[in-house]
C-alpha positions as CSV (number, residue, x, y, z in Angstrom):
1,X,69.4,-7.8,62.4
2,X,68.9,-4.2,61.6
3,X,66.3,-2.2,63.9
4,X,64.4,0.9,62.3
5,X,62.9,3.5,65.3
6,X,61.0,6.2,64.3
7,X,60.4,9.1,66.5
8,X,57.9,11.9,66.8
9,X,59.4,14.9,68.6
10,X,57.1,17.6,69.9
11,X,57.7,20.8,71.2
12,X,59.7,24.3,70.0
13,X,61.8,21.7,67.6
14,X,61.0,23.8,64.1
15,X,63.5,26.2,62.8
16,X,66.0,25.5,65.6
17,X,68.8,23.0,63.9
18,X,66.8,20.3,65.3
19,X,67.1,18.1,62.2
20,X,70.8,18.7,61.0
21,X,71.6,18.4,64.8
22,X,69.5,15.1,64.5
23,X,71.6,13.9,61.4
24,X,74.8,14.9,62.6
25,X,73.7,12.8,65.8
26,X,72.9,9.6,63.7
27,X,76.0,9.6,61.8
28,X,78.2,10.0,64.5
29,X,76.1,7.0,66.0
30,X,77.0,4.8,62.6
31,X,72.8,5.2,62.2
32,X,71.1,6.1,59.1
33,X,67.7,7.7,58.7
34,X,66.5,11.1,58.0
35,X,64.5,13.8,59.9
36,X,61.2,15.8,58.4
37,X,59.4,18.7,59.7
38,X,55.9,17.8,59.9
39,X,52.7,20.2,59.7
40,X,51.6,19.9,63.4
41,X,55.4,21.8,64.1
42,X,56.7,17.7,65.9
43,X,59.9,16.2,63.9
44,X,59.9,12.7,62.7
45,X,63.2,11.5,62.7
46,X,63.3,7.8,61.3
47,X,66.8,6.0,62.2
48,X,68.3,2.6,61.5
49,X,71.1,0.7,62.3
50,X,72.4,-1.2,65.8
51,X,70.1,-1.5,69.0
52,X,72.6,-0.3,71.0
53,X,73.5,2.7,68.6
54,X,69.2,3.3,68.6
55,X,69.3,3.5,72.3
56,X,71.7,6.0,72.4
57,X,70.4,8.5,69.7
58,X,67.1,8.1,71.7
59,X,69.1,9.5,75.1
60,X,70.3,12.5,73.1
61,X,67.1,13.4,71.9
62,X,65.4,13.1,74.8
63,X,68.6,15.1,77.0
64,X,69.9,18.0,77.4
65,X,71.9,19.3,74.5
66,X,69.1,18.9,71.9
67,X,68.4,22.0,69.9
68,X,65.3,23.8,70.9
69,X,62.7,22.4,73.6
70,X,61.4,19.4,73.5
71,X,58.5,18.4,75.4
72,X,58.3,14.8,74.7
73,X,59.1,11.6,72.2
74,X,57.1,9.3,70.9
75,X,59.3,5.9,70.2
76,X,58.5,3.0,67.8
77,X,61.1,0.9,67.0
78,X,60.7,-2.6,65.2
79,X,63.1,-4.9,63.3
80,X,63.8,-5.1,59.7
81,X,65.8,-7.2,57.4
């Protein structure tokens, strides 16, 4: 079974690299998905693929090598066919 997580990233994450960072992250992870700037200046990075994989993107987001400054991640992650 496929899991789909999609994540709201808030902080100084705009005009940073934060979403190629984020897409180089995924498919180095085997993951696809894609990330958008949204209006409020958060990312929302939507990924798929393995658990395992998932939890792993989620660490790098959340540590220290991520572009820019992020303050905090919002996770919701559910299983798809």
């Amino acid at each position: 079974m496929t899991r789909e997580c999609v994540l709201r990233v808030r902080g100084d994450v705009q005009g940073v690299g934060f979403r190629w960072w984020s897409r180089d992250q995924l498919a180095g992870l085997g993951l696809t998905g894609s990330a958008t700037n949204l209006m409020d200046g958060s990312v929302e990075v939507v990924a798929r693929g393995d658990a395992d994989a998932l939890d792993s993107f989620v660490r790098s987001v959340r540590g220290p090598y991520a572009p820019g400054r992020v303050e905090s991640v919002e996770v919701d992650c559910r299983d798809v066919r």
